[in-house]
MDAnalysis code that builds the backbone (N, CA, C; Angstrom):
import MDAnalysis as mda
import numpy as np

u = mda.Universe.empty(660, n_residues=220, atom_resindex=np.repeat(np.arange(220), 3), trajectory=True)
u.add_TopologyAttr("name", ["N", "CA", "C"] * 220)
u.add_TopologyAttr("resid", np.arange(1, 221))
u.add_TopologyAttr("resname", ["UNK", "UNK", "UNK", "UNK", "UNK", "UNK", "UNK", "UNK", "UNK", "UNK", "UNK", "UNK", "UNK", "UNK", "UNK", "UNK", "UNK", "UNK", "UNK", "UNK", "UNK", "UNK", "UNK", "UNK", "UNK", "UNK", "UNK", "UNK", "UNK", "UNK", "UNK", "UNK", "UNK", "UNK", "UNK", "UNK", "UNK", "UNK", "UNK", "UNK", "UNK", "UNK", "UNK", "UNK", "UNK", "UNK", "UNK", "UNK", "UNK", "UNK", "UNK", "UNK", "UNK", "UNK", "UNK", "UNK", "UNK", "UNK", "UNK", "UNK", "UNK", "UNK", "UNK", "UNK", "UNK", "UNK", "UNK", "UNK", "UNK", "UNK", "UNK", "UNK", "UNK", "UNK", "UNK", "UNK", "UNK", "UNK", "UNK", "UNK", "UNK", "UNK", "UNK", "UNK", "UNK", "UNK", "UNK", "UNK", "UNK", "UNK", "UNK", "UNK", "UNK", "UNK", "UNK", "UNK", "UNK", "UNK", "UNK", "UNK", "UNK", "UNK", "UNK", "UNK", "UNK", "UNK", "UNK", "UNK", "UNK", "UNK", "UNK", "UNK", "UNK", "UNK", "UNK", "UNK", "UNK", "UNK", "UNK", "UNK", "UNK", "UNK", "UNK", "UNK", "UNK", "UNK", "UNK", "UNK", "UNK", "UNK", "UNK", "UNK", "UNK", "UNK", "UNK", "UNK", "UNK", "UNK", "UNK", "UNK", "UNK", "UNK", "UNK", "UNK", "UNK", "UNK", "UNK", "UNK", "UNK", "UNK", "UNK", "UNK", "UNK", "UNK", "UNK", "UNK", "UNK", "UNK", "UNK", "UNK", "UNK", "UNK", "UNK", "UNK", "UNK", "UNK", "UNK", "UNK", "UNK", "UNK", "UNK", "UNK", "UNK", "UNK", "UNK", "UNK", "UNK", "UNK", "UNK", "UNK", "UNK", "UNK", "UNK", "UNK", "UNK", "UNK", "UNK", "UNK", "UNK", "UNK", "UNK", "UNK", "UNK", "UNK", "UNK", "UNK", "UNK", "UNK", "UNK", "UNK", "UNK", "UNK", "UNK", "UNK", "UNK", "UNK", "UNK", "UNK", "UNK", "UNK", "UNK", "UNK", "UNK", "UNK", "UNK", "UNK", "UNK", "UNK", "UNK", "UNK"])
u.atoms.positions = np.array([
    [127.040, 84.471, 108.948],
    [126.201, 85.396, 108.186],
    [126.882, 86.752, 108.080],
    [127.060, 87.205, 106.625],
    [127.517, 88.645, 106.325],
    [126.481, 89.539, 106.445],
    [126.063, 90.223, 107.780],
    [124.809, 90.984, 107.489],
    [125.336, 92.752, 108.086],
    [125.089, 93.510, 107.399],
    [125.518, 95.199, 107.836],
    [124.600, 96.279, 108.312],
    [124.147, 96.602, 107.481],
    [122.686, 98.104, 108.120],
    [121.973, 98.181, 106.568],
    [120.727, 98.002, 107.305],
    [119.279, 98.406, 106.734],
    [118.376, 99.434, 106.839],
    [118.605, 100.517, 105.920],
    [117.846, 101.932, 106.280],
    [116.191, 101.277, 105.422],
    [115.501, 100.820, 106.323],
    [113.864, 100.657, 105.800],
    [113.116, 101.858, 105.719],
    [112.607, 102.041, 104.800],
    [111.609, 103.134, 104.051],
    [110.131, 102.677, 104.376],
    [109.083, 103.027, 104.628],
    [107.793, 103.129, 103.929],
    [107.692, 103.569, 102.821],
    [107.087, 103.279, 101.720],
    [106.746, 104.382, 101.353],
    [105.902, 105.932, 101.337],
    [105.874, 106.447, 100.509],
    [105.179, 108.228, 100.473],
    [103.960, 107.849, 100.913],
    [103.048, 108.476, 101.018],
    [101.697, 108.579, 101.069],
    [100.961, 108.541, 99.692],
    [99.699, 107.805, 99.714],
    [99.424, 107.754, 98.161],
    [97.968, 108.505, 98.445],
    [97.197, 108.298, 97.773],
    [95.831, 108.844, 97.251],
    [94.601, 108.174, 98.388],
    [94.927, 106.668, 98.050],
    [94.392, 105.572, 98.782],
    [94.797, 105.637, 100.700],
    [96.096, 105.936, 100.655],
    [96.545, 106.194, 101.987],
    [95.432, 107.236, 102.919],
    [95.189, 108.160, 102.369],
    [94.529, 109.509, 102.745],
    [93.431, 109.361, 102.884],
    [92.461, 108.116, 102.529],
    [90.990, 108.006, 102.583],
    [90.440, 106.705, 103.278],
    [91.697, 106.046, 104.148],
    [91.442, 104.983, 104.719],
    [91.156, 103.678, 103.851],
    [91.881, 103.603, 102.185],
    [91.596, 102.686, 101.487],
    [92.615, 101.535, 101.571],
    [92.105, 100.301, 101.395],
    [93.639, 99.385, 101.947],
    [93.577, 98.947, 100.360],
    [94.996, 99.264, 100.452],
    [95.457, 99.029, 98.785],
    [95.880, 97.429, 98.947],
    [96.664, 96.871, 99.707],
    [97.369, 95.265, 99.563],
    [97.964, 95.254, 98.346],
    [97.602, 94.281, 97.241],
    [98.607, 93.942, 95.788],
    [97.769, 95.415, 95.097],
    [97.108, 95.769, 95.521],
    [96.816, 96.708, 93.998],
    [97.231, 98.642, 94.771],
    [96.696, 99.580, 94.133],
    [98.066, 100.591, 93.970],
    [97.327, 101.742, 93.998],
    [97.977, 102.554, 94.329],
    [97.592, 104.306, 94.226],
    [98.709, 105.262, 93.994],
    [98.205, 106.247, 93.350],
    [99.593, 107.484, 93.091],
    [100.065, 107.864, 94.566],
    [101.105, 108.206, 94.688],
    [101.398, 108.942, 95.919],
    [100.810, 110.308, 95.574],
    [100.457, 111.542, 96.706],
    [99.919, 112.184, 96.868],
    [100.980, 113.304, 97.039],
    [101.144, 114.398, 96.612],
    [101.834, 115.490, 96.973],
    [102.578, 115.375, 98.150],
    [102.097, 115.298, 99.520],
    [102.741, 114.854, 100.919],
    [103.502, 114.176, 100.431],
    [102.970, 112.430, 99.884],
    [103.650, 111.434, 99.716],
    [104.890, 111.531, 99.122],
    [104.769, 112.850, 97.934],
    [106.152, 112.942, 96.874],
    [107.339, 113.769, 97.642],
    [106.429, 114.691, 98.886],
    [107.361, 115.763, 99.511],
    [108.257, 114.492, 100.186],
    [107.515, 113.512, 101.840],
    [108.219, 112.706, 102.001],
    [109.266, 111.927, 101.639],
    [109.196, 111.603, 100.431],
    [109.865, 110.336, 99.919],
    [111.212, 111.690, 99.340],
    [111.329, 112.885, 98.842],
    [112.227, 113.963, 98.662],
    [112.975, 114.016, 99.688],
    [112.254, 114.118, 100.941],
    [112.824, 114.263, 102.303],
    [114.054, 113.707, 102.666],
    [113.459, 112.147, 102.503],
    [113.908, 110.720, 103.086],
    [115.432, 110.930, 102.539],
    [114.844, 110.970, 100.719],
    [116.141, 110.891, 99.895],
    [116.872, 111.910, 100.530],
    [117.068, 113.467, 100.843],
    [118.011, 114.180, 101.258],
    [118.376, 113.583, 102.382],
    [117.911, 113.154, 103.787],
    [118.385, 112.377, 104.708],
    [119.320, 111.554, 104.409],
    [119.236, 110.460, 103.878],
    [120.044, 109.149, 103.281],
    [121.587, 109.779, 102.734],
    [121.011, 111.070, 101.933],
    [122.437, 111.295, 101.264],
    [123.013, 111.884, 102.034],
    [122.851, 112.157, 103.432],
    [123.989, 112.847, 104.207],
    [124.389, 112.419, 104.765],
    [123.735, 110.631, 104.976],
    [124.136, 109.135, 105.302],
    [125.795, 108.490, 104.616],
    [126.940, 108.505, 105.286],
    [127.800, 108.084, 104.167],
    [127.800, 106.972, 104.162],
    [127.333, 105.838, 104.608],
    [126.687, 104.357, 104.355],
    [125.889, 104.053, 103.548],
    [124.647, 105.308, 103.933],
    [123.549, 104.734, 102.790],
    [123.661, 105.741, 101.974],
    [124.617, 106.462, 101.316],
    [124.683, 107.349, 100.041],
    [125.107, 106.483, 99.112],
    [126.001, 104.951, 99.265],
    [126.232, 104.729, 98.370],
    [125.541, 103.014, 98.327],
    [124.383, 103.290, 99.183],
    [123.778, 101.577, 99.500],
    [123.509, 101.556, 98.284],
    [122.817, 99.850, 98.213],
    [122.078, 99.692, 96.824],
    [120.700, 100.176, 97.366],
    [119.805, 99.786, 96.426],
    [118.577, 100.422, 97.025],
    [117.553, 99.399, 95.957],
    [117.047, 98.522, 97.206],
    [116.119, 97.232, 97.122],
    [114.772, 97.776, 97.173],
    [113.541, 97.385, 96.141],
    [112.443, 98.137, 96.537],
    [111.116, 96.780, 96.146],
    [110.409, 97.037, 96.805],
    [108.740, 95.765, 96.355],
    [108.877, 96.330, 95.096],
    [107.779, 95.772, 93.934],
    [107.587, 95.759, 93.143],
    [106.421, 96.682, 92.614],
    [105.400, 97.255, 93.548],
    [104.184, 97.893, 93.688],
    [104.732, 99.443, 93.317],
    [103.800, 99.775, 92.525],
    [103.921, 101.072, 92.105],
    [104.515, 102.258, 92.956],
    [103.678, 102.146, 94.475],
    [104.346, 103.604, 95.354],
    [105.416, 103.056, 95.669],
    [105.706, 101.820, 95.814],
    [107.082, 101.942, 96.608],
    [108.287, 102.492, 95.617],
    [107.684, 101.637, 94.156],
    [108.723, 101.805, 92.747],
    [109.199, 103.226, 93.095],
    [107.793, 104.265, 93.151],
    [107.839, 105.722, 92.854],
    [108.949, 105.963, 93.789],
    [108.744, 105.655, 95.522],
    [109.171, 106.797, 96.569],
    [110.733, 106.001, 96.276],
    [111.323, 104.563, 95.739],
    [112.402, 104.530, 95.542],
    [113.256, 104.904, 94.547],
    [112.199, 105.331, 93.075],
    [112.975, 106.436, 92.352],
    [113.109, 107.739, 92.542],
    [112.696, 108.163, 93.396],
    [112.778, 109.827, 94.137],
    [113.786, 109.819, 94.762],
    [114.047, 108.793, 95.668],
    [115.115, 108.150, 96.978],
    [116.672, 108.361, 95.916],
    [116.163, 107.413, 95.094],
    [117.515, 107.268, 94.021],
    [118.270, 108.364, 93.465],
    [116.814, 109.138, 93.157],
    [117.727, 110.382, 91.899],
    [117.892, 111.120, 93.208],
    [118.094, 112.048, 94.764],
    [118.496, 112.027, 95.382],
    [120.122, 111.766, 95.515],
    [119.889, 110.419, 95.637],
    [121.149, 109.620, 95.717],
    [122.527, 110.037, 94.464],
    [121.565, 110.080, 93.425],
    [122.805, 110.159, 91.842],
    [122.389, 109.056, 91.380],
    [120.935, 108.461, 91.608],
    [121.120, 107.374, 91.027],
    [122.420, 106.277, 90.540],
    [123.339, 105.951, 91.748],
    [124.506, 105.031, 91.229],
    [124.173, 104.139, 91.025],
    [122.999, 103.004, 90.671],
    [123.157, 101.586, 90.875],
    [121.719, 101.296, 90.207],
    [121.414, 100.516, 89.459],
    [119.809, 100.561, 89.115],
    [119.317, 99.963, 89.988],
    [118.152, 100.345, 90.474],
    [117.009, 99.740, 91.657],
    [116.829, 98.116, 91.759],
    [116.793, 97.412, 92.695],
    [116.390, 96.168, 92.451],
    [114.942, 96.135, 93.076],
    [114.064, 95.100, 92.815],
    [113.111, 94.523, 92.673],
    [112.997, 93.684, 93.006],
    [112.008, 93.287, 94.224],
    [111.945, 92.094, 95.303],
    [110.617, 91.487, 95.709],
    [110.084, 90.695, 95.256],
    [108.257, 90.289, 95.370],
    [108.142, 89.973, 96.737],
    [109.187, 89.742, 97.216],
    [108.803, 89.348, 99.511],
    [109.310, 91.013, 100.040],
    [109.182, 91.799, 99.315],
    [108.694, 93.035, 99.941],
    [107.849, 93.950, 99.840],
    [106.537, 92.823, 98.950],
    [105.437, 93.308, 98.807],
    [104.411, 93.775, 99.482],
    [103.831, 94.036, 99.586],
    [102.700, 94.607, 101.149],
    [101.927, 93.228, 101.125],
    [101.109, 92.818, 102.006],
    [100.618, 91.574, 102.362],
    [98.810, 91.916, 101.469],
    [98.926, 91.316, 100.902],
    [97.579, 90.537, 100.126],
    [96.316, 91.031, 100.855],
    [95.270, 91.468, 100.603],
    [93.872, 91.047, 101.927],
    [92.826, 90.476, 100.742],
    [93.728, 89.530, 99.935],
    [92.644, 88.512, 99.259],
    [91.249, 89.451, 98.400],
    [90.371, 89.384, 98.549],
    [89.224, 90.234, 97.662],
    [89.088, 91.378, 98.337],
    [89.442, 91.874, 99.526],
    [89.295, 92.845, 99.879],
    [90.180, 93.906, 99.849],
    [91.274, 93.243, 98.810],
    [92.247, 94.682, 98.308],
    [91.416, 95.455, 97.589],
    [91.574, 97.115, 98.053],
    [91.531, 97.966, 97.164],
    [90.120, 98.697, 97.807],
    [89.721, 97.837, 99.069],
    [88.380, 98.514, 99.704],
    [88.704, 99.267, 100.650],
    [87.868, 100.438, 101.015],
    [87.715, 101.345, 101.859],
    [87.469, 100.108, 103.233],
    [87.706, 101.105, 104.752],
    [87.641, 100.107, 105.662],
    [86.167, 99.998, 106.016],
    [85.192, 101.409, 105.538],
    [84.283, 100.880, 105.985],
    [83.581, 100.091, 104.763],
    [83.888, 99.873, 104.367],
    [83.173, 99.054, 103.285],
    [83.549, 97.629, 103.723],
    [84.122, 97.348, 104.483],
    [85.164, 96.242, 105.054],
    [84.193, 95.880, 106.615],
    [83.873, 96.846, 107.204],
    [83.431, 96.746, 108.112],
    [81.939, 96.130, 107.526],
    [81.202, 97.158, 106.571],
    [79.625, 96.527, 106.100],
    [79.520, 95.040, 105.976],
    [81.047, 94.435, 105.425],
    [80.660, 93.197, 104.231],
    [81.508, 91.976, 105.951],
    [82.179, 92.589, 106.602],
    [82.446, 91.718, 107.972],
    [82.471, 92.328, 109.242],
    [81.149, 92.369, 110.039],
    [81.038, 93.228, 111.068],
    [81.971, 93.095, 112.301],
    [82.811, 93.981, 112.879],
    [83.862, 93.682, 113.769],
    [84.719, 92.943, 113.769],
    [85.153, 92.953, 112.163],
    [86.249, 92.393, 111.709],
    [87.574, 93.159, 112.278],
    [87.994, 94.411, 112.559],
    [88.884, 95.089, 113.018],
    [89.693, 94.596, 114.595],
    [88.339, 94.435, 115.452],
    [88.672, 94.432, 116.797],
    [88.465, 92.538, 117.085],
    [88.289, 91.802, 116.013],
    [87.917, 90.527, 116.246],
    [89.147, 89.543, 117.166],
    [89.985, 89.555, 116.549],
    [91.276, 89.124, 116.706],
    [92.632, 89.592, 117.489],
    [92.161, 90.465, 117.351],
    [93.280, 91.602, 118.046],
    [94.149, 92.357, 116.697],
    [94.548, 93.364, 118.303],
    [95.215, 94.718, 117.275],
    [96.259, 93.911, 115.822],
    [95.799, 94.218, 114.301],
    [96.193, 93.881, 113.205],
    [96.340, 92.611, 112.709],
    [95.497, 91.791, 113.236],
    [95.677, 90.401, 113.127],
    [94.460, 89.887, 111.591],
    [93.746, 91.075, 111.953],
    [92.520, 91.214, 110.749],
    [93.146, 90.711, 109.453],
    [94.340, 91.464, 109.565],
    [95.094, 91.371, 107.929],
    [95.125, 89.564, 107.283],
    [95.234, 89.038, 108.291],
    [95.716, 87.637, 108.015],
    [94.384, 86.936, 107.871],
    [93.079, 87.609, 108.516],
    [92.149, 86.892, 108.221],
    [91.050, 87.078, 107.434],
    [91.674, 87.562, 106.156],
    [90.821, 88.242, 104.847],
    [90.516, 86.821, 103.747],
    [89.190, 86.705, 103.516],
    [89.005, 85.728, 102.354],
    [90.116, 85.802, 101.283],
    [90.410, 84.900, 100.736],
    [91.580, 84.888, 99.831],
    [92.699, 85.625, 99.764],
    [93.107, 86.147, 100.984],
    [94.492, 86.752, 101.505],
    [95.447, 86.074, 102.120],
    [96.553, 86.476, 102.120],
    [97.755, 86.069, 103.054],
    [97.527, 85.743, 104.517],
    [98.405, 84.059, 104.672],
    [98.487, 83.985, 106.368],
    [99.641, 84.820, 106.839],
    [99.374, 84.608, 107.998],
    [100.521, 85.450, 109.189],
    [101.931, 84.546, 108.759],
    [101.709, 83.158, 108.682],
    [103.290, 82.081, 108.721],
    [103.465, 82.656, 107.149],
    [102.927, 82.234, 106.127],
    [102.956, 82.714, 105.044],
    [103.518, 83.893, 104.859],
    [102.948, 84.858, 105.184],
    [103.826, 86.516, 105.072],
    [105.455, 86.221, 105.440],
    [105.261, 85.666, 107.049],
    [106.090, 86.465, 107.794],
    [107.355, 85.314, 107.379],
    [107.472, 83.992, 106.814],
    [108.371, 83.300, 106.290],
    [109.162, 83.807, 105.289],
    [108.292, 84.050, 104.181],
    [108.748, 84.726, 102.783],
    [109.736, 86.262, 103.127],
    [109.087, 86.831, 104.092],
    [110.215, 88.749, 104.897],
    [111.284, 87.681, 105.452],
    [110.693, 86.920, 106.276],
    [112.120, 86.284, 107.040],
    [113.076, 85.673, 106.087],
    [112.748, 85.358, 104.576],
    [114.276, 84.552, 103.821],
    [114.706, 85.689, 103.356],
    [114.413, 86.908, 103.209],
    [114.641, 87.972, 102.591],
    [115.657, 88.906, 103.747],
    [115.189, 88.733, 104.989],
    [115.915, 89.019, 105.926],
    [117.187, 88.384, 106.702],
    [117.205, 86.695, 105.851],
    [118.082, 86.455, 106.614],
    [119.543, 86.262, 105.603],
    [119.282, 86.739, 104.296],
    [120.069, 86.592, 103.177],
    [121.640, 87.325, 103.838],
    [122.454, 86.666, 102.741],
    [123.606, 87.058, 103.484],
    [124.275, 88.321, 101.896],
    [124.881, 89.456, 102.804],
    [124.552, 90.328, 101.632],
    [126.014, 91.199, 102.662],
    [126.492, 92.238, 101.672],
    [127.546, 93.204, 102.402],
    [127.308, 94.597, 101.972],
    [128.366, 95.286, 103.000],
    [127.588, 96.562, 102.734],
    [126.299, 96.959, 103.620],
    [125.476, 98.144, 102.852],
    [124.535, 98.468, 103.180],
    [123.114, 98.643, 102.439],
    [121.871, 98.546, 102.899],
    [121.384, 98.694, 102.054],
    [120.111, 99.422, 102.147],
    [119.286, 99.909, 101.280],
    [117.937, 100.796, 101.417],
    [117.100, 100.201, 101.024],
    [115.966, 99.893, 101.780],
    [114.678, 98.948, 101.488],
    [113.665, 99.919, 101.590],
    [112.648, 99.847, 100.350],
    [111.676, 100.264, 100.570],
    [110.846, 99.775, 100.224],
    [109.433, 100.212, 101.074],
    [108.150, 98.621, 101.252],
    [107.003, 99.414, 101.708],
    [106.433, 98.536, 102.845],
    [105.095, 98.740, 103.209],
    [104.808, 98.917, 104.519],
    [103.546, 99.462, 104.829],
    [103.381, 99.333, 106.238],
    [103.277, 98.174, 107.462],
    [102.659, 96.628, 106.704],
    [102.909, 95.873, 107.600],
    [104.334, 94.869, 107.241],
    [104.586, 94.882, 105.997],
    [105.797, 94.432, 105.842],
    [106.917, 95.090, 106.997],
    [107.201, 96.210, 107.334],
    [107.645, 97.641, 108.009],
    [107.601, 96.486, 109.280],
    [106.282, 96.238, 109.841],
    [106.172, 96.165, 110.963],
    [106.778, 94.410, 111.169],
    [106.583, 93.635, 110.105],
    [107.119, 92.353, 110.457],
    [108.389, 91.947, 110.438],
    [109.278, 92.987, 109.418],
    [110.284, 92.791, 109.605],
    [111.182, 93.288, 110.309],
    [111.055, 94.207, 111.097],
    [111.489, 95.096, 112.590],
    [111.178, 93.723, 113.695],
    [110.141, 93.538, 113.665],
    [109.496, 92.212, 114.551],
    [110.377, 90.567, 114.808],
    [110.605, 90.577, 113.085],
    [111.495, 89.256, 113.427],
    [113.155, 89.978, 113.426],
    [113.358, 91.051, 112.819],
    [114.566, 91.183, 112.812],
    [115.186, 91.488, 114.504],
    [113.964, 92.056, 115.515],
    [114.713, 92.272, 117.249],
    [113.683, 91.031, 117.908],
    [113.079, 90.043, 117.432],
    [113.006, 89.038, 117.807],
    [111.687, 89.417, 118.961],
    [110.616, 90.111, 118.427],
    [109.027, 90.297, 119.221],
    [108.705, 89.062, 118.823],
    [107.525, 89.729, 120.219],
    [106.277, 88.626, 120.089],
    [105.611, 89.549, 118.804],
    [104.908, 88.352, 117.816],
    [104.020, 88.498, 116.943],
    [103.156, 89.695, 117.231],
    [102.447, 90.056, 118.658],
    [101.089, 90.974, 118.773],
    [101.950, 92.225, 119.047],
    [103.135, 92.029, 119.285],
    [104.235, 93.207, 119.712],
    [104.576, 93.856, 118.616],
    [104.842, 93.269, 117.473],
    [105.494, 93.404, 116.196],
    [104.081, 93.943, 115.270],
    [103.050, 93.583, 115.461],
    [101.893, 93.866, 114.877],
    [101.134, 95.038, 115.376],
    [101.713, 96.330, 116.671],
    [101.327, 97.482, 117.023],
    [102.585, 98.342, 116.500],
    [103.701, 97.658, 116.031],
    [104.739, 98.820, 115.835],
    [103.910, 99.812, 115.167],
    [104.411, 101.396, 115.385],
    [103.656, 102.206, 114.265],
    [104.579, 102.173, 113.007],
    [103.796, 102.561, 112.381],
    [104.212, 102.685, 111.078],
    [104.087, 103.982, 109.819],
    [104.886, 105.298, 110.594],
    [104.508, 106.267, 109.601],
    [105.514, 106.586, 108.447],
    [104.413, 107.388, 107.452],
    [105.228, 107.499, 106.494],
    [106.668, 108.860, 106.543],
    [107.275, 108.631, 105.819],
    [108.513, 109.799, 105.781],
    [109.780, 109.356, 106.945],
    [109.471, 108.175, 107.359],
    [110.765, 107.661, 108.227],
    [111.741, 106.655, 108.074],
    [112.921, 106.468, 108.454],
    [114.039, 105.383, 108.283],
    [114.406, 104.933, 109.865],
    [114.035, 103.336, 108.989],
    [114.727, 102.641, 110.622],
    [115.689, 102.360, 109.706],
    [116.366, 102.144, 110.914],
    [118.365, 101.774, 110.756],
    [118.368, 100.484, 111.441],
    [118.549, 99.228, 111.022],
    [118.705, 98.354, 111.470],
    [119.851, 97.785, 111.053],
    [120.664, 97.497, 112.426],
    [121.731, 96.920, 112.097],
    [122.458, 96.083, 113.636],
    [123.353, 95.525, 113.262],
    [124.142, 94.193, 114.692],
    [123.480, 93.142, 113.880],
    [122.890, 92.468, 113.109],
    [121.959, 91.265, 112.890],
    [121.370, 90.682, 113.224],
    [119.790, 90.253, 112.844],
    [118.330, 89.761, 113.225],
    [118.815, 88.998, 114.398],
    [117.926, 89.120, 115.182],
    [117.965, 88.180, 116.377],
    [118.351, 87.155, 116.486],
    [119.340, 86.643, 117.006],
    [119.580, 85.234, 117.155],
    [119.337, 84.263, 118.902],
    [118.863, 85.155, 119.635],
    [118.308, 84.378, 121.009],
    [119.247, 85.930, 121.764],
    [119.699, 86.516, 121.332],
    [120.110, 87.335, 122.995],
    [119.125, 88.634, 123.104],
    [118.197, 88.526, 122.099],
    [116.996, 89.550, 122.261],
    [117.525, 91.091, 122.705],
    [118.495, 91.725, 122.116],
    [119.157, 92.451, 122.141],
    [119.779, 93.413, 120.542],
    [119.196, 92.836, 119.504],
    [119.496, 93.455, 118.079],
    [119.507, 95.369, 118.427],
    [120.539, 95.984, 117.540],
    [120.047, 97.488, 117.613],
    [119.087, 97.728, 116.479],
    [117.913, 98.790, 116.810],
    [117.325, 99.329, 115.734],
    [117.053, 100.709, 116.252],
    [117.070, 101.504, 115.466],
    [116.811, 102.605, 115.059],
    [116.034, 103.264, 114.510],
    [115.720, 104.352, 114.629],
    [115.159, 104.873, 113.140],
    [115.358, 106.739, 113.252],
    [115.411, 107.144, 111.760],
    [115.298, 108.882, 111.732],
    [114.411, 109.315, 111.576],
    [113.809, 110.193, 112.106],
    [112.344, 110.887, 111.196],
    [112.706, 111.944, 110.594],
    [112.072, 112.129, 110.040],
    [112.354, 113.195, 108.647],
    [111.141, 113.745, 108.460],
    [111.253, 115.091, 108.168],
    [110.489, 116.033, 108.579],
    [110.266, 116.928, 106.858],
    [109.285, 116.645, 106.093],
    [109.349, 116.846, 104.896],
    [108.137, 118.383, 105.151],
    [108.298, 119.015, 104.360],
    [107.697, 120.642, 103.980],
    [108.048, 121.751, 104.594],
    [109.449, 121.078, 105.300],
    [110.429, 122.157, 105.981],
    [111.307, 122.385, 104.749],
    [111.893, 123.796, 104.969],
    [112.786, 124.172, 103.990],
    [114.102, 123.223, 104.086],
    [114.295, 123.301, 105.415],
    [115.332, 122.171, 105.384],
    [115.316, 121.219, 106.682],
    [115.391, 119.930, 106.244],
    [114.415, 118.269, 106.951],
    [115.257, 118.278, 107.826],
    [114.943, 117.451, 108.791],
    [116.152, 117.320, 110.427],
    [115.965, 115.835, 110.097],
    [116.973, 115.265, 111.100],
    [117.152, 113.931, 111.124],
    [117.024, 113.456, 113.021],
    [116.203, 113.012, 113.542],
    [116.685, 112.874, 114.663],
    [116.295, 110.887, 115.101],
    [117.961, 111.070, 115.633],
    [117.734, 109.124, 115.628],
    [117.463, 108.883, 117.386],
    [116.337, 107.860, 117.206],
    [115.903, 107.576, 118.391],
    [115.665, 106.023, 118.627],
    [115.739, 105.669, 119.734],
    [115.037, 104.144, 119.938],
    [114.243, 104.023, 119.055],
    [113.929, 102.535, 118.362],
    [112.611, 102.351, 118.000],
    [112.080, 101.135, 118.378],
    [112.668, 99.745, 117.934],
    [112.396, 98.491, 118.947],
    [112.963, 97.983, 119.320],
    [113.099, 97.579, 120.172],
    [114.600, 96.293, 121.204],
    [113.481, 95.493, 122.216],
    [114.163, 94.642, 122.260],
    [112.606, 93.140, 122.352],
    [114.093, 93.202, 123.693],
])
């Protein structure tokens, strides 16, 4: 396997983000924060000489589109964006696009039922856990050179950090997940020595000028 470094994005913050609304397949503007962030990220990256000239892979969903054309023109836009449907945010079936407590009215202690984030998988006409986490894993295990910039979602974020240093599922399903940061993943996805490096920078957006500071983030 040809595999190199993965600077993963969240995306910005959107509208929906800010009011506790779970977007899944459907969408919200990013929010001022959201546009500062994703500005941020992009100045970070470009002082990256790996990922200044990565390609830059993004879901298909509107915020991510946005925070990876911000990322891009940043960059110089060298390369047109690609477009990837297994780095979509995970489905919650009819309950995309609802507030949580509205989520809570229509399934009482749906949150704490299952354990921490497991809810996601158990939404009427939504995505399973094998389902999700198969479709990130062929996407993760592609053989590709170079480097590259992914940008996605919050539990996508968390599953593919998860299989890429080789967690347990409930381990991989508390990673946090904020917006305006880059993990750096790189050595290649786990293969049994439970030892992968990952990384990540945070980036510090509505400063005149953003810091980068790289720290642990998961090692299983």
């Amino acid at each position: 396997m040809v595999f190199h470094v993965v600077y993963l994005v969240r995306h910005g913050e959107t509208e929906w983000n800010s009011v506790r609304r779970y977007q899944g397949w459907g969408d919200a503007p990013l929010t001022e924060r959201g546009l500062a962030q994703a500005k941020a990220v992009g100045r970070v990256l470009a002082e990256i000489s790996a990922a200044a000239t990565a390609q830059i892979i993004s879901s298909p969903l509107g915020r991510a589109r946005r925070t990876a054309e911000i990322i891009g023109s940043a960059l110089g836009n060298r390369a047109p964006i690609l477009f990837d449907e297994r780095l979509k945010e995970i489905s919650i079936g009819v309950w995309d696009g609802l507030h949580r407590d509205e989520i809570e009215a229509i399934e009482p202690g749906i949150f704490d039922r299952y354990g921490y984030g497991e809810w996601y998988f158990r939404c009427p006409g939504g995505e399973t856990y094998a389902g999700f986490a198969a479709r990130r894993g062929s996407w993760l295990n592609e053989e590709f050179s170079g480097a590259r910039i992914v940008i996605t979602h919050g539990i996508v974020t968390r599953v593919l950090r998860g299989l890429y240093a080789g967690l347990p599922r409930a381990t991989a399903l508390r990673l946090p997940v904020p917006q305006g940061v880059i993990w750096r993943l790189a050595g290649g996805p786990n293969r049994g020595d439970h030892n992968p490096r990952s990384r990540k920078s945070s980036v510090h957006s509505g400063s005149k000028l953003s810091r980068r500071r790289a720290t642990r983030d998961c090692r299983a």
